[in-house]
C-alpha positions in Angstrom: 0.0 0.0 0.0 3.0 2.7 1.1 4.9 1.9 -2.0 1.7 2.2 -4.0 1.0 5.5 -2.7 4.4 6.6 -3.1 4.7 5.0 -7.1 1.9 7.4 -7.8 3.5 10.5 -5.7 6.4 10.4 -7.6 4.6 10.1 -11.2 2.7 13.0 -10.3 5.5 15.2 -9.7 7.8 13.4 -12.8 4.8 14.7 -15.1 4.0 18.3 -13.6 8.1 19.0 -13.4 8.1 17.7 -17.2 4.7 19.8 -18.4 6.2 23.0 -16.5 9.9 22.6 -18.3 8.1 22.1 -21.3 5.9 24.9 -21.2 9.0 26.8 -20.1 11.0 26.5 -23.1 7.9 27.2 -25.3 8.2 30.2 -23.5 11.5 31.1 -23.7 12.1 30.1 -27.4 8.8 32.8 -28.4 10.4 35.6 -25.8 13.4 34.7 -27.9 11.8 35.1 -31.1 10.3 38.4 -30.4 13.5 40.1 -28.9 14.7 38.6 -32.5 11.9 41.1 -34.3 12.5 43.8 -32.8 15.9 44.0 -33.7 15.7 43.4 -37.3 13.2 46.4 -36.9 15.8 48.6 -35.2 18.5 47.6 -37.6 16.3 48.1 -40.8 15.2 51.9 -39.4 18.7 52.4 -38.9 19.8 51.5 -42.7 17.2 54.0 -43.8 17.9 56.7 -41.5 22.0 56.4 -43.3 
């Protein structure tokens, strides 16, 4: 019964730790992506500003 209990405590936290890194990079990766943009912006108003 313990071990049971303790099987299904531990395969709870495995899947929330491995749904929160996921959703984590998925975050970072679009954060990344938008600094990205914003640059290309900058740098192209700068060319035209020469």
């Amino acid at each position: 019964m313990f071990k049971r209990v303790v099987s299904t405590l531990f395969a709870s936290v495995f899947l929330t730790g491995l749904i929160a890194t996921s959703a984590g990079c998925n975050t970072v990766h679009g954060m990344g992506q938008d600094i990205e943009q914003g640059g290309a912006k900058i740098k192209e108003e700068a060319n035209e500003r020469r």
